[in-house]
N, C-alpha and C positions, 0 to 999 in steps of 0.2 A: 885601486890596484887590482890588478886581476893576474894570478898565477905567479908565476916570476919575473911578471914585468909592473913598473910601477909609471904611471904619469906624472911627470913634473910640474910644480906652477908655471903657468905660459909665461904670464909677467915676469918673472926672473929670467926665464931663457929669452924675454926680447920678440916674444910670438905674436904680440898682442896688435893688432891693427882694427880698429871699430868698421873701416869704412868697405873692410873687403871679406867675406865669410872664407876661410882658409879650412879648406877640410882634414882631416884628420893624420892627413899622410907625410906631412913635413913635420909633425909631432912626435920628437926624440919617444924612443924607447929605451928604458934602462932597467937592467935586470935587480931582482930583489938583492942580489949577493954585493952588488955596487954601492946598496944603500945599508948595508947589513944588514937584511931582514931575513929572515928562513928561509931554507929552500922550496920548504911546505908551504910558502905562501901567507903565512898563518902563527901568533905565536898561542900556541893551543894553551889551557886552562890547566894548570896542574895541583893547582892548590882545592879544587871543589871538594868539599866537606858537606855528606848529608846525613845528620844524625835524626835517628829514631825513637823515638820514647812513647811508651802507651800504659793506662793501669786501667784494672777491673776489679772493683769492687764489692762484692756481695754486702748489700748495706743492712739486711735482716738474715734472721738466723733459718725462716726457711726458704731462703733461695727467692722469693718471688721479688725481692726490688735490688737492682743492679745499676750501679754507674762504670761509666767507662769513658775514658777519655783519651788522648793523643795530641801528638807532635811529630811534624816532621818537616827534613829541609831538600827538597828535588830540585834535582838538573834537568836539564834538556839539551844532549850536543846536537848539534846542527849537522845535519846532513844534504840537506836539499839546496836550497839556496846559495848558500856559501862555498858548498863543494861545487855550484855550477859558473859560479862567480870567480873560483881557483882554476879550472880549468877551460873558461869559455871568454872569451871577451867578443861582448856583444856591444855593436854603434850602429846607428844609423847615421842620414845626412838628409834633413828632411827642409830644401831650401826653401825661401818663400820670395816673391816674385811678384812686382807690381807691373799689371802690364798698361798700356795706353795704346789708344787708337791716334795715327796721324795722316795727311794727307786731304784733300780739299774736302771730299765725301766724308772725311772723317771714320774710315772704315778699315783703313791699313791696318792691323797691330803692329807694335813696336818690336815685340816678340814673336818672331815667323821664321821660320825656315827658309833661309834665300839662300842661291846659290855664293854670295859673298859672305854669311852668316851661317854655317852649315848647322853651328850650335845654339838654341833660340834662346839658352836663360846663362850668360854671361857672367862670370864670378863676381864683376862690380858690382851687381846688380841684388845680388843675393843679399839678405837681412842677415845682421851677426845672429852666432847663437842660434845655428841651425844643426850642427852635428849634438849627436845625440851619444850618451853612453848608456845603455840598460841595463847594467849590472855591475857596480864598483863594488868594495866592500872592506871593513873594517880589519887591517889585521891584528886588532886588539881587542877583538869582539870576544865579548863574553857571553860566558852561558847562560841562559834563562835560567832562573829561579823562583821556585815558589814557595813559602812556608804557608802549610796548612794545620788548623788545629780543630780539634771536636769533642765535644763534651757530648755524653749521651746517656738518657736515664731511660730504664727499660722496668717494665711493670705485669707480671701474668696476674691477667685479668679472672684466670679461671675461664671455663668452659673451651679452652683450647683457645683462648683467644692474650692475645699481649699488647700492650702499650710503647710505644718508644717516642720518648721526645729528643731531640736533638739540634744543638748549633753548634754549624758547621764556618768553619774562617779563613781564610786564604787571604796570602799578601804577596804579590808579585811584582819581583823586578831585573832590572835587563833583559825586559822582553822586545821579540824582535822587531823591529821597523826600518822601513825601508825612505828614507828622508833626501829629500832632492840636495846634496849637499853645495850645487851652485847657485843657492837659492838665493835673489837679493834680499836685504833687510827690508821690512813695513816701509813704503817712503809717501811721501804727499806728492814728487816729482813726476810721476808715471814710470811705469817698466820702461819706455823708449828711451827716458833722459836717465836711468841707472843702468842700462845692461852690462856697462861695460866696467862697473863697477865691482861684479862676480868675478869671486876667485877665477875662473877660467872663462873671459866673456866671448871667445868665441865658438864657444862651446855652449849646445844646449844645457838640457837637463843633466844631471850624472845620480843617477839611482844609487845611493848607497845602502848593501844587505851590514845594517848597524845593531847594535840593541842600545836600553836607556828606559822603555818605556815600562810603566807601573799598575797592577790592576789591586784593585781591592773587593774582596767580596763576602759578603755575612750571610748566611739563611739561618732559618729558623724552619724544623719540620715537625710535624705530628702525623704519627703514624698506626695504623690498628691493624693487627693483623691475626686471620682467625684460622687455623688450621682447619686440614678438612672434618669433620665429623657433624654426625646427624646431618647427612648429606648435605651440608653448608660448607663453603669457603670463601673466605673475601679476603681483601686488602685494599685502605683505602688509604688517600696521605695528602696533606696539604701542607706547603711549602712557599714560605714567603722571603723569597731573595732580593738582596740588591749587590750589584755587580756593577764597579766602577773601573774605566781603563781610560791610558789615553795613548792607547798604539794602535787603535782601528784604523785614525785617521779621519777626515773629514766628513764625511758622510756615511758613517758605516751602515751597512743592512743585514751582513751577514757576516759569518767566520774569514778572518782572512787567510786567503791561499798558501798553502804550505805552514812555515813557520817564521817566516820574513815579515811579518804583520801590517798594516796600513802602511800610507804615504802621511806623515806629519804636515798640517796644515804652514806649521810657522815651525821651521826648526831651530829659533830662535825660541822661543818659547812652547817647549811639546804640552804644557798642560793646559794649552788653549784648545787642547782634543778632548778632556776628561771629563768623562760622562759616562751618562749609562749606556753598558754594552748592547746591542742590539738585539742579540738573541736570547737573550735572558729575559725570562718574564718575570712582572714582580709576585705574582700571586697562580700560584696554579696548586687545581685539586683532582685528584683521578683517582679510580677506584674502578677494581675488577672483582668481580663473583662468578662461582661456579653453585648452581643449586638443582640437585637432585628430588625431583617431586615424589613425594612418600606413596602416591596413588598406588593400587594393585586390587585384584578381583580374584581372591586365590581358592571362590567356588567355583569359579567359570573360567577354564584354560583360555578359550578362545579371545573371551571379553579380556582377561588380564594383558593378551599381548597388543591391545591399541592402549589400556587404561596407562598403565606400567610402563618406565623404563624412560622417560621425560628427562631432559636435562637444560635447565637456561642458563647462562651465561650472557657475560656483558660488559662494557665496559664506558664509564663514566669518566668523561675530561670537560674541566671547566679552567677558564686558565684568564688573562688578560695580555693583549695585546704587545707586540714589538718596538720596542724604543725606537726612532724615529728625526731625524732632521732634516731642518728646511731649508734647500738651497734657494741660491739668486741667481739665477740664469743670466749669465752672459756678464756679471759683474766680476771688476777684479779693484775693491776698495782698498789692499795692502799695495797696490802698484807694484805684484812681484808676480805678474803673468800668471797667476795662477789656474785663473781660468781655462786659459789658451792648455797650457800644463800638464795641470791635475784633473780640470775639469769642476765643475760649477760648486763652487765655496757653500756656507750659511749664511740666512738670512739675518736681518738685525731683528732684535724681538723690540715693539712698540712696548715702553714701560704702560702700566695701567688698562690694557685692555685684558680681556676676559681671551683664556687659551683655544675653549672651545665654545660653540653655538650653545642656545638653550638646547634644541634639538639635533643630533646630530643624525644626516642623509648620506647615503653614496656619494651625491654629488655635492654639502660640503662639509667637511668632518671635523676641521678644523675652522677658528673664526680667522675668514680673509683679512683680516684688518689687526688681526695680531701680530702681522710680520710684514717687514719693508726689504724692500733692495738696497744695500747702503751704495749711495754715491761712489762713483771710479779714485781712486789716488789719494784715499782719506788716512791714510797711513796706518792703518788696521785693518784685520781682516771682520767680517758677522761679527754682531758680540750674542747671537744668540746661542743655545748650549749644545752639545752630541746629547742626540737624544729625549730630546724635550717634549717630543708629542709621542703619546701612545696612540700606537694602531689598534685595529679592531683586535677582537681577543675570540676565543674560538669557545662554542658551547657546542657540544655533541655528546648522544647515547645511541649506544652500538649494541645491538643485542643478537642473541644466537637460539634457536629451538631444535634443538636434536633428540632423536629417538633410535635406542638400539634394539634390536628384535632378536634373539635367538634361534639360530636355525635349525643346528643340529649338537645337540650336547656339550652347548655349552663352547664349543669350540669353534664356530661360524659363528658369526655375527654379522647381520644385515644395519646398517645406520643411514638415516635420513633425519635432512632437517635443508634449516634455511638459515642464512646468517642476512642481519641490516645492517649498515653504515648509516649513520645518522638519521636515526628513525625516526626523529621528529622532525627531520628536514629543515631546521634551523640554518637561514644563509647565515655563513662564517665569510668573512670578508678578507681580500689581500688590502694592504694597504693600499690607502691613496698614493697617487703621486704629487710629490711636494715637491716641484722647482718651481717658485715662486719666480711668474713671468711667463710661462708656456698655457697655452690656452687650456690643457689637461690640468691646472695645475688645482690639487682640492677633491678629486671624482678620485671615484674609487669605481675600476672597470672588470673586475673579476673576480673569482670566491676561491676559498683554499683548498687544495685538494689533497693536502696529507694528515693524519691522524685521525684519515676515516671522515675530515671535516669538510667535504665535500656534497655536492648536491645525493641524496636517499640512494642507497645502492642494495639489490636484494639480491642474492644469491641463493642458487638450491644445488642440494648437492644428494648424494646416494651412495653408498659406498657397501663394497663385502670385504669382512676381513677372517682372515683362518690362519 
């Protein structure tokens, strides 16, 4: 449905012809108010309920050990997606075309511009299931939700410094996705011998912005945190999450775009996506200081202004790598085009081999022999998981040396130093490439270049400030 107009099933109206692709233009239009739907396109949410609840407990009588904890239940109205899906109706026609050579030399094509022929690619000729819709969408669509809860114990440690432990929980559902809703069912037959068996076969894909999909997510953190004094301040924290979804979609690597979320591999069965989310790491620890050097010469004016007035600073990230899946290049095992589609599926994991090498190299990270292409028209898609291999994980120290000099009363100040990105020049690695079948497929061709985890970076700097 897009806006105020809704598409009919062709099959009822009598549309249906396998042997000839029928573009989009002799397909009834009929308005939302025909079918009684809103005029808004949309029947909006009006029952959402998100209740709050949190206590804090002083658990000794002087103040230094405190719990606290919470509940709560969040929406998410949709603005992007859905609002462009009410107003926009987006198709394409993206025919496909066998062509042949004929003629004694055998060099004619079939498809050529003659003057008897003025148009080369002929409606007979065209594959069903060539028009395209890019943006359908639910008008029952509900709002994401997500309840979150946290328990947190906090501890002054003394000397300006605290303790906090904490887990953290989240449960997510009706989140959004975006699910090819003429998708055929898993078949053994091939996509060629079912297309016409799609609610609309002579219609491609139809991009439905839907929700339905579910995340789950636990951490656990420990946290120190030292306020400034005796010229010391830190904070360090390490954090061990798991984050499970299955709205990314088949192969996720990153956030998906807006709030429409992945394409569902089998929208027949969405929890054949659920895995771990891609950008969640399961273990990361980082830690930043600021430390003022006590040095000073306050016999000798001259000597105190190089000895005095030192400050280093720095920061610590050690973390483990990005969840990760292996595609099959060029296979489509559910016989539902998916390949052609969505683009290249998962691999099947070989039970009994080992996930990774004794040793892992750029060039191979994973063990090649852990994973297969399955077979074309097996009436399944991969059965391996989202998610199943960790990428490289990032180790970098970032440090800074600065010096401020007093010019004039206190009130000028000259500052110089130098700050490093990754001082110890530790290669931090992008993931390899995983389609299983491309000759890249295992190598890892380049190193990371954000959180400072980049090839050594020095900077100097000089500044007056008054």
């Amino acid at each position: 449905m897009h806006g105020d107009f809704v598409l009919p099933n062709q099959k009822a109206l009598g549309y249906v012809n396998p042997d000839v692709a029928t573009s989009l233009i002799p397909t009834p239009l009929v308005l939302a108010s025909q079918v009684h739907l809103p005029a808004s396109g949309r029947y909006n949410p009006t029952t959402d309920f998100a209740p709050r609840v949190g206590f804090a407990w002083r658990i000794t009588q002087d103040g230094k050990n405190v719990l606290r904890g919470g509940y709560g239940l969040y929406y998410q109205t949709l603005y992007s997606g859905v609002i462009q899906g009410m107003f926009a109706i987006e198709s394409g026609f993206d025919g496909f075309f066998t062509n042949a050579f004929s003629g004694p030399k055998s060099n004619v094509p079939a498809l050529a511009l003659t003057a008897s022929n003025p148009h080369p690619f002929p409606a007979t000729l065209a594959s069903p299931a060539t028009d395209i819709i890019c943006d359908a969408y639910d008008y029952h669509h509900k709002d994401p939700r997500v309840h979150q809860w946290n328990l947190t114990y906090e501890r002054d440690l003394g000397f300006q410094t605290g303790l906090r432990l904490t887990y953290d929980g989240s449960h997510g559902n009706e989140l959004g996705i975006t699910p090819n809703i003429n998708q055929v069912p898993p078949n053994t037959a091939g996509y060629n011998n079912v297309a016409t068996t799609a609610p609309f076969p002579q219609i491609g894909p139809i991009f439905d912005l839907a929700s339905g999909a579910r995340s789950n997510y636990e951490a656990f953190t420990v946290d120190l945190n030292k306020r400034f004094s005796h010229g010391l301040q830190f904070e360090a924290s390490y954090n061990h999450a798991v984050n499970l979804a299955n709205g990314e979609g088949a192969t996720p690597t990153r956030f998906s775009s807006g709030d429409d979320g992945g394409t569902p591999s089998n929208i027949y069965d969405l929890n054949y996506d659920y895995g771990n989310v891609a950008f969640t790491r399961r273990q990361r620890f980082q830690a930043t200081f600021i430390y003022d050097f006590p040095f000073s010469y306050k016999n000798n004016a001259l000597l105190d202004r190089f000895v005095s007035g030192w400050e280093l600073g720095g920061v610590l990230l050690f973390q483990t790598g990005p969840f990760l899946s292996v595609q099959a290049a060029g296979a489509d095992p559910s016989g539902t085009n998916f390949e052609n589609i969505n683009g290249d599926g998962r691999a099947d994991r070989v039970p009994g081999v080992s996930l990774y090498p004794a040793h892992k190299t750029i060039n191979e990270w994973i063990n090649p022999a852990a994973f297969a292409i399955p077979p074309n028209n097996i009436g399944r898609f991969g059965d391996s998981q989202v998610g199943s291999v960790v990428g490289p994980g990032t180790q970098t120290v970032s440090l800074s040396l600065f010096k401020s000099v007093p010019l004039y009363e206190e009130r000028v100040q000259f500052r110089i130093g130098a700050a490093v990105a990754n001082v110890l020049n530790h290669p931090n690695y992008l993931p390899p490439s995983l389609d299983l079948g491309n000759s890249n497929f295992n190598t890892i061709s380049n190193v990371q270049t954000v959180d400072a985890a980049g090839p050594r970076q020095m900077m100097l700097t000089a500044r007056i400030t008054f």
